[in-house]
C-alpha positions as CSV (number, residue, x, y, z in Angstrom):
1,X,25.5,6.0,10.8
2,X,23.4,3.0,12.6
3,X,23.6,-0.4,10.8
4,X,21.6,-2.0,9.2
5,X,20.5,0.6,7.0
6,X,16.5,0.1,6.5
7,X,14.8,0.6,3.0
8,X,12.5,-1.3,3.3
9,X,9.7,1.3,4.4
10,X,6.8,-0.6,1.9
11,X,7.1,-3.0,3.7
12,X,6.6,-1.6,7.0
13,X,7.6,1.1,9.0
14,X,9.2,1.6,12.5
15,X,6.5,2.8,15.0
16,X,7.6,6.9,15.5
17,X,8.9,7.4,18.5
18,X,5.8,10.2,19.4
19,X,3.3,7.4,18.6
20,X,4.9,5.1,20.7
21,X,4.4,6.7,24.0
22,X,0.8,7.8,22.9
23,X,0.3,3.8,22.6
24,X,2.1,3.2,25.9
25,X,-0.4,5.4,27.7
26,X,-3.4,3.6,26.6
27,X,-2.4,0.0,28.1
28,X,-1.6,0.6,31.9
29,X,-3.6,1.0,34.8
30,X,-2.7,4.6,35.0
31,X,-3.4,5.3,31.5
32,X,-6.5,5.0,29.1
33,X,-7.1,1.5,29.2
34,X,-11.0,0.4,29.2
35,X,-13.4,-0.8,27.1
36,X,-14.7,1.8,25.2
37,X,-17.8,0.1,25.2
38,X,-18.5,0.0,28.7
39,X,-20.2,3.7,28.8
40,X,-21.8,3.3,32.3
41,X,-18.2,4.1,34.1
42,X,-15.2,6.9,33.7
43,X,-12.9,4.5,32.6
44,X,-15.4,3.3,29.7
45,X,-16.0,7.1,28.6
46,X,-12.5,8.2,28.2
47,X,-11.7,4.8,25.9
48,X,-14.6,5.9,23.7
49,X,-13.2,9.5,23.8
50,X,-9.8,8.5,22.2
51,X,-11.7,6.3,20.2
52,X,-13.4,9.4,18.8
53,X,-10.4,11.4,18.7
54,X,-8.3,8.8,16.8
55,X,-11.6,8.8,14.3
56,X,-11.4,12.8,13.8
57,X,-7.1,12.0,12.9
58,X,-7.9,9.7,10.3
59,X,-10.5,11.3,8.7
60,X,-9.0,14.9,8.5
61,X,-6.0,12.9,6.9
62,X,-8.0,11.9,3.7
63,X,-10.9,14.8,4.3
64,X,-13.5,12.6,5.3
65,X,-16.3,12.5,7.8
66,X,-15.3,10.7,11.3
67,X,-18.3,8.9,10.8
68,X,-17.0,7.3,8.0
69,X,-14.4,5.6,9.1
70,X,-14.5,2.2,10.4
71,X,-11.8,0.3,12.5
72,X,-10.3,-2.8,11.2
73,X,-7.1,-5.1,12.4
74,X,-5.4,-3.4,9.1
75,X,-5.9,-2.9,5.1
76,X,-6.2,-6.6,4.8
77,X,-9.3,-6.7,6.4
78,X,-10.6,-3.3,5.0
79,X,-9.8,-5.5,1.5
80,X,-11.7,-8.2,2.5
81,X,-14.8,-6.3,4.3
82,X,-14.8,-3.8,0.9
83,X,-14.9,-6.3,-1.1
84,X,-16.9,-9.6,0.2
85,X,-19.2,-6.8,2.2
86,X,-20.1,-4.7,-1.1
87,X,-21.0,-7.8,-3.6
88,X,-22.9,-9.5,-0.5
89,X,-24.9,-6.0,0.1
90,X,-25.8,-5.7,-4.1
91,X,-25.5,-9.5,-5.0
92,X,-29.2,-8.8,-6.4
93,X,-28.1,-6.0,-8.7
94,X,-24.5,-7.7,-10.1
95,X,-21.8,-10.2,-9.3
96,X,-19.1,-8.5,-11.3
97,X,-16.1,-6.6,-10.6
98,X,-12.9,-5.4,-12.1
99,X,-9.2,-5.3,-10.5
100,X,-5.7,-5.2,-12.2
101,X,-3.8,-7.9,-12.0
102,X,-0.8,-5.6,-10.6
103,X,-3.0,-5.1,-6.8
104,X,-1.5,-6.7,-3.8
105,X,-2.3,-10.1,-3.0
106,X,-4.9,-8.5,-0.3
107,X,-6.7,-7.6,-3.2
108,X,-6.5,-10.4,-5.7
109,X,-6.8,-13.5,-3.2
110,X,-10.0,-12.1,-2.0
111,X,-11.3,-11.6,-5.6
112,X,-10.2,-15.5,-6.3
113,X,-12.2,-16.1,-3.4
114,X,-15.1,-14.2,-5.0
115,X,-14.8,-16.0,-8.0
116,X,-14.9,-19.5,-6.2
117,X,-18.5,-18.2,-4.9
118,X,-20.0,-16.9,-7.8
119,X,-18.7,-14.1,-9.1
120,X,-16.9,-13.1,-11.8
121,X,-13.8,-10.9,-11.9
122,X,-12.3,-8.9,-14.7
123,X,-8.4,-8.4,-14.3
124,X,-7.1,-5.8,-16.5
125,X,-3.5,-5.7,-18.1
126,X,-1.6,-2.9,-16.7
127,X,0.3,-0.9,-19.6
128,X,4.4,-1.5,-19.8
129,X,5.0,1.6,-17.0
130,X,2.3,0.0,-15.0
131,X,-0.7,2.2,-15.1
132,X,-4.0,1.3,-15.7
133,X,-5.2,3.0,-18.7
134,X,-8.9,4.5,-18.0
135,X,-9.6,3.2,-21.9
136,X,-9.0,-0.3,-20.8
137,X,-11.1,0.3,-17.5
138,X,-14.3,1.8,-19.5
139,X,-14.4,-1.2,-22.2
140,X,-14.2,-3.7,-19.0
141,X,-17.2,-2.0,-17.7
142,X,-20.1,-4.4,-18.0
143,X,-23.9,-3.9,-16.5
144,X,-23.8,-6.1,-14.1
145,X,-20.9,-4.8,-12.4
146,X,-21.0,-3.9,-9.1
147,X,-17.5,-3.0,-8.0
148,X,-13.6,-1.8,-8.8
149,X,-11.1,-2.2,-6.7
150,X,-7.5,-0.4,-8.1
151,X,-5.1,1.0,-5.8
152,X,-3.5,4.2,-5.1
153,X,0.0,3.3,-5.4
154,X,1.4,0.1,-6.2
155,X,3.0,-1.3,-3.7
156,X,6.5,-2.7,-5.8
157,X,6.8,0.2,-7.9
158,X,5.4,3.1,-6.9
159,X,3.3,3.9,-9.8
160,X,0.4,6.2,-9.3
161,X,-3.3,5.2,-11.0
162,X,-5.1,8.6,-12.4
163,X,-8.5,7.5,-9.7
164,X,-10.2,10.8,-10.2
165,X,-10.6,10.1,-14.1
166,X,-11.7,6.3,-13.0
167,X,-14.0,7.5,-10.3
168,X,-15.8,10.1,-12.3
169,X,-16.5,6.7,-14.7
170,X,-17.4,4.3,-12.1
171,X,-19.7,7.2,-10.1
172,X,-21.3,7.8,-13.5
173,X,-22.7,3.9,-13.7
174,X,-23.7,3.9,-10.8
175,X,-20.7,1.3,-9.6
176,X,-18.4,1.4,-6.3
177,X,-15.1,2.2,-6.3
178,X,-11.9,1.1,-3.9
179,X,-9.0,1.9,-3.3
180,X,-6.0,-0.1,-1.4
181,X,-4.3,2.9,0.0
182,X,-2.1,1.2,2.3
183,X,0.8,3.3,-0.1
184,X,-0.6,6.1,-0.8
185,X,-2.2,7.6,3.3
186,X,0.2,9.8,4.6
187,X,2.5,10.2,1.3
188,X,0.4,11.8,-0.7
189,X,-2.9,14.0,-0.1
190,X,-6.1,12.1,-0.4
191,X,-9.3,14.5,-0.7
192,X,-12.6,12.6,-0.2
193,X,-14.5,15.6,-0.8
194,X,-13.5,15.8,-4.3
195,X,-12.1,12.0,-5.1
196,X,-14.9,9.8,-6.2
197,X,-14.2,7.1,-3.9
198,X,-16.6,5.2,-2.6
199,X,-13.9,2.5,-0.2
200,X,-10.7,3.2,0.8
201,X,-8.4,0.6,3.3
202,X,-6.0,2.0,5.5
203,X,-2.9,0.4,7.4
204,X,-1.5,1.8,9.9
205,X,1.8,0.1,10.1
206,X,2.7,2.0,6.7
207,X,2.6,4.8,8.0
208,X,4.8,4.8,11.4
209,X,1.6,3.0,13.2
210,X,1.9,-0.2,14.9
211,X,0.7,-3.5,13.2
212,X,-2.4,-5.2,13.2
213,X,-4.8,-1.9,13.0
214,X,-6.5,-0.4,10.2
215,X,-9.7,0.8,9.0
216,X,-12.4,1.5,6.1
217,X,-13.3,4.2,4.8
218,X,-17.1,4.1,3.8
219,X,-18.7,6.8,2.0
220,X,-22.3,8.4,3.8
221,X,-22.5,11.3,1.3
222,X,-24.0,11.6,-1.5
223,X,-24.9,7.6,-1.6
224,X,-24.9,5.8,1.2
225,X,-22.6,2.7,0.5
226,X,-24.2,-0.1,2.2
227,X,-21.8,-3.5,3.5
228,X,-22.6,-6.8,4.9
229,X,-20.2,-7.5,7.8
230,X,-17.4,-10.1,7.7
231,X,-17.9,-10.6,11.8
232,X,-20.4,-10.6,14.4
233,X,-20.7,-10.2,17.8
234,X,-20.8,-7.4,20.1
235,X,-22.3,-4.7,17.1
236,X,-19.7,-2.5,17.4
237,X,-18.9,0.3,14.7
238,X,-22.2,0.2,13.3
239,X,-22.6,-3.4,13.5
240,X,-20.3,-3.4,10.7
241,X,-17.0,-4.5,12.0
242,X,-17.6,-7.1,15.3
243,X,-15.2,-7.5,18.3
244,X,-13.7,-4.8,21.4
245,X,-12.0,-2.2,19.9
246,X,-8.1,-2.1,20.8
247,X,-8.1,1.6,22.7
248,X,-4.3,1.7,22.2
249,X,-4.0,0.7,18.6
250,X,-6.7,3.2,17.7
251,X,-5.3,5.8,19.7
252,X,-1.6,5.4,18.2
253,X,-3.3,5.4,14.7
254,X,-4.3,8.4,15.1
255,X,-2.0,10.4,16.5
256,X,0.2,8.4,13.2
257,X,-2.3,10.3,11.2
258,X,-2.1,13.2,13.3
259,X,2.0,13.7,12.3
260,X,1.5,12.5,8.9
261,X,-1.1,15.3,7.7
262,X,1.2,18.0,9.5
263,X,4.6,17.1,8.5
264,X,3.6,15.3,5.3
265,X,4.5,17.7,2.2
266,X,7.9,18.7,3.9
267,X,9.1,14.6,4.5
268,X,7.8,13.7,1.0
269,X,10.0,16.3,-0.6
270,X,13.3,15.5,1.4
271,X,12.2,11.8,0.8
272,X,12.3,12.5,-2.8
273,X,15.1,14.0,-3.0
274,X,16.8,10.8,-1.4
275,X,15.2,8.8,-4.2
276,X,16.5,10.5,-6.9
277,X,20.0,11.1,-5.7
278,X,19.9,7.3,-5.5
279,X,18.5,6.7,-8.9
280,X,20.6,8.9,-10.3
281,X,24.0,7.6,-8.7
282,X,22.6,3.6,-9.8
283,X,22.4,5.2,-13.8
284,X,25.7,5.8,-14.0
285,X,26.6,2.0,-13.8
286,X,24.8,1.5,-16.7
287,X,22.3,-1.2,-17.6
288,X,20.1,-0.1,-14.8
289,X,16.6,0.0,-15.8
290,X,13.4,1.9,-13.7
291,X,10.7,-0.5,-13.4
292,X,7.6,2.1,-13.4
293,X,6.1,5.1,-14.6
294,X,9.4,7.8,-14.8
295,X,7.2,10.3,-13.3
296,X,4.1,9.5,-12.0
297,X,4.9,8.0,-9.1
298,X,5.3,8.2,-5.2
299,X,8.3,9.5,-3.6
300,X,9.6,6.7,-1.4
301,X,9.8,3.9,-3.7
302,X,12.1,2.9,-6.3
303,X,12.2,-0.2,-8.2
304,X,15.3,-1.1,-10.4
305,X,16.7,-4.0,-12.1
306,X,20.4,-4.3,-12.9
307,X,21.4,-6.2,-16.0
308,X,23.4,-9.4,-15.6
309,X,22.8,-9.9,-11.6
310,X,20.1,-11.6,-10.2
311,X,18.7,-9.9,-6.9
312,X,19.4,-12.8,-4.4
313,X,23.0,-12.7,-5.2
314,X,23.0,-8.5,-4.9
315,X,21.2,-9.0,-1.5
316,X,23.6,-11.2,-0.5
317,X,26.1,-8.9,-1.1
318,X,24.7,-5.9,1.0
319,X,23.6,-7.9,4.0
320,X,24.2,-4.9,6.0
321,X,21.1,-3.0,3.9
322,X,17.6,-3.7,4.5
323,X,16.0,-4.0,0.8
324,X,13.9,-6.4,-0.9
325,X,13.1,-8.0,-4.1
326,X,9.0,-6.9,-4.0
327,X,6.2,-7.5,-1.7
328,X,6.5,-9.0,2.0
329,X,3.6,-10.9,1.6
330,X,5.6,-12.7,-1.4
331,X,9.1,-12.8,-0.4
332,X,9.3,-16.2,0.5
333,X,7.8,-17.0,-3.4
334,X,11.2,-18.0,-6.1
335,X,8.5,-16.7,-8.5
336,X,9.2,-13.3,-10.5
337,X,6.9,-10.7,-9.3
338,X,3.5,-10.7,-10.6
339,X,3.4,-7.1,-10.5
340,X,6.6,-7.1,-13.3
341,X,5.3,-9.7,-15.0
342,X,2.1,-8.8,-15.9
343,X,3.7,-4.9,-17.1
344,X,5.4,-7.4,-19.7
345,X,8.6,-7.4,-18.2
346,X,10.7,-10.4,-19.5
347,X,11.6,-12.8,-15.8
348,X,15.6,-12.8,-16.3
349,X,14.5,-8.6,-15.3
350,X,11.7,-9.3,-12.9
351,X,14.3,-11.7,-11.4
352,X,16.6,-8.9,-11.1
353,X,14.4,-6.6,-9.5
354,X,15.1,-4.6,-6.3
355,X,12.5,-2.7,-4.5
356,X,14.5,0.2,-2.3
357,X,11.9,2.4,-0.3
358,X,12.7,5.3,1.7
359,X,11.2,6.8,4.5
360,X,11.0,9.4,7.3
361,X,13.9,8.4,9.3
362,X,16.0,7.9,5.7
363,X,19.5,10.1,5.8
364,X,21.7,11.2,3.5
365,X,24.4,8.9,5.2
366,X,22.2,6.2,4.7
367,X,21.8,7.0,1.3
368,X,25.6,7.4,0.4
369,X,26.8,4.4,2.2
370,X,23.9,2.4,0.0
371,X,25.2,4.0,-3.1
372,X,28.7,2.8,-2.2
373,X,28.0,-0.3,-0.9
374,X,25.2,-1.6,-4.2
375,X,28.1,0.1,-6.6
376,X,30.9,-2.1,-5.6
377,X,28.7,-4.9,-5.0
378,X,27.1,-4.4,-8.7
379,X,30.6,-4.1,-10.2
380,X,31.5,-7.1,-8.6
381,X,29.1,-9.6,-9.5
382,X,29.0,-8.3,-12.8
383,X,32.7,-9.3,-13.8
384,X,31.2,-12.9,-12.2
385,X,28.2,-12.7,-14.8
386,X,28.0,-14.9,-17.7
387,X,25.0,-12.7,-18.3
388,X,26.4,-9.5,-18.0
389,X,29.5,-10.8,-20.3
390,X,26.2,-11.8,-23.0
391,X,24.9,-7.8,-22.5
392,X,28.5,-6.7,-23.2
393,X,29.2,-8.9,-26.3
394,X,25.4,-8.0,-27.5
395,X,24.0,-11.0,-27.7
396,X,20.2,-10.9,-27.2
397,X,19.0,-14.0,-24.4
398,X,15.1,-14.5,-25.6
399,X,12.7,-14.8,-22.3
400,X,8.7,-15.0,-22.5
């Protein structure tokens, strides 16, 4: 077994191996290295050839048309270009939209941003396993909005949002719909043909890509969605997304997307089965709570909280084990998580919150020596616990 053990596969994941050399061939001299722009040469043409191919492996991953897809340095930017492009293109029709206050900070900064220029934003209350009731979407609705943005998976928990029933609501009024699928591409199967969604952002770094590459999804068929652009310059991707396009990255994307739609139903049910032998070995200390929907959710995430320790002083303990307390993008922040938080959970919990999240290169070593090593190290902050010594005497600690 190789230490550190990683678990932290949210928050990214190593490049594989396979798309690695793929992305190694598109940066020398004798590999596919030009600007795919420059059609008047060989070297031109074949960049714009594995431009094309790259397109055709992310679209047959979420069963879209090639032509849909546009390139972007990650979901970040597919966020931002959704979002900012869509109320730009109908500002005459509506300056509304609706988000959950659970999305990733990609998500909710931009809409702050939005509301700063003009717009208002609606951000709905998840319920206490951290779904999005469609109810609470429907009475939100309002006729001048334009857009909703909820995503696929939530990034901290691993709790799945029902989109189809959403989508059929939003496509009925005539309103866009987007999805953050950063967590969701390559881990669970996304069907554009029958999933009413109108934007969907892509990273490629979640799903053994490298970083800084991405891309939109943006629906042709039957509605046209129509964006403003973020950038300008050179009019590339249909004038919607400005700047030379990074052969390599692309090319590595896809072949990412490639190995994810072949291998993916076989490495989400070993993945799973990781999880759960994981959950099940922390509910036998006792005191462990799931933080989450029980079932609906995706395979590679778990997020627990373990009465009477704070999670600074359990990863402290475990140096040797690459976990977190939440998001990246946060995990400089002393703040609880705002994804905990606003499911209602109390902040000594959200406090105490650990996000484990498995991957494909996950073992059952890895798994077993984790179990071993967050047992003992549980066990032993606990007898150090004036809090755990309150749980065990029953007395009740009142939090907001």
């Amino acid at each position: 077994m190789r230490l550190p053990i990683y678990l932290d596969y949210a928050a990214t994941t190593p490049v594989d191996p396979r798309v690695a050399v793929l992305l190694g061939r598109h940066l020398t001299r004798d590999g596919v290295f030009g600007n795919p722009s420059s059609t008047t040469h060989i070297v031109g043409r074949q960049a714009a050839q594995a431009i094309e191919t790259a397109r055709n492996q992310v679209a047959a991953l979420i069963n879209a048309n090639p032509q849909e897809i546009i390139w972007t340095s990650g979901a970040t930017e597919a966020n931002n270009l959704a979002l900012i492009g869509a109320v730009r293109a109908q500002a005459r029709r509506g300056r509304h939209l609706l988000t959950s206050k659970t999305e990733h900070k990609a998500v909710l900064d931009v809409c702050r941003w939005l509301e700063r220029n003009g717009c208002t934003v609606t951000y709905l209350d998840p319920g206490p396993d951290g779904r999005i009731p469609l109810e609470r979407v429907a009475a939100a609705l309002r006729p001048d909005t334009v857009l909703v943005s909820l995503m696929r998976v939530n990034n901290e928990t691993g709790v799945l949002h029902e989109l189809a029933a959403i989508g059929a609501l939003t496509r009925e009024r005539g309103i866009l719909l987007h999805t953050d699928a950063a967590q969701s591409a390559g881990k669970l199967p996304i069907d554009l043909q029958t999933l009413p969604i109108d934007l969907l952002s892509l990273s490629a770094h979640k799903m053994y890509g490298p970083k800084g590459m991405g891309a939109l999804y943006v629906r042709q068929h039957p509605v046209r969605v129509r964006l403003e652009p973020l950038l300008y310059g050179g009019g590339q991707e249909r004038g919607l997304r400005a700047g030379t396009l990074p052969t390599h990255q692309i090319a590595a994307m896809g072949e990412a997307c490639r190995i994810a739609h072949s291998e993916m139903d076989a490495e989400q049910t070993r993945i799973r089965q990781l999880r759960d032998q994981l959950w099940q070995a922390f509910t036998r200390l006792g005191a462990v709570e799931l933080n989450g929907h029980p079932q609906q959710n995706v395979a590679g995430i778990l997020n627990v909280s373990f009465t009477g320790i704070a999670a600074e002083a359990l990863l402290a303990a475990v140096p040797e084990i690459a976990i977190s307390m939440g998001s990246a993008c946060t995990s400089a922040s002393y703040e609880p998580s705002h994804v905990l938080r606003a499911m209602g959970i109390n902040e000594i919990r959200a406090r105490g919150a650990i996000r484990f999240s498995l991957g494909r290169f996950t073992t059952v070593e890895d798994i077993n020596y984790t179990v071993h090593a967050v047992t003992a190290a549980v066990n032993r902050l606990r007898e150090l616990s004036p809090l755990w010594e309150d749980h065990q005497r029953g007395v009740k600690i009142e939090v907001d």
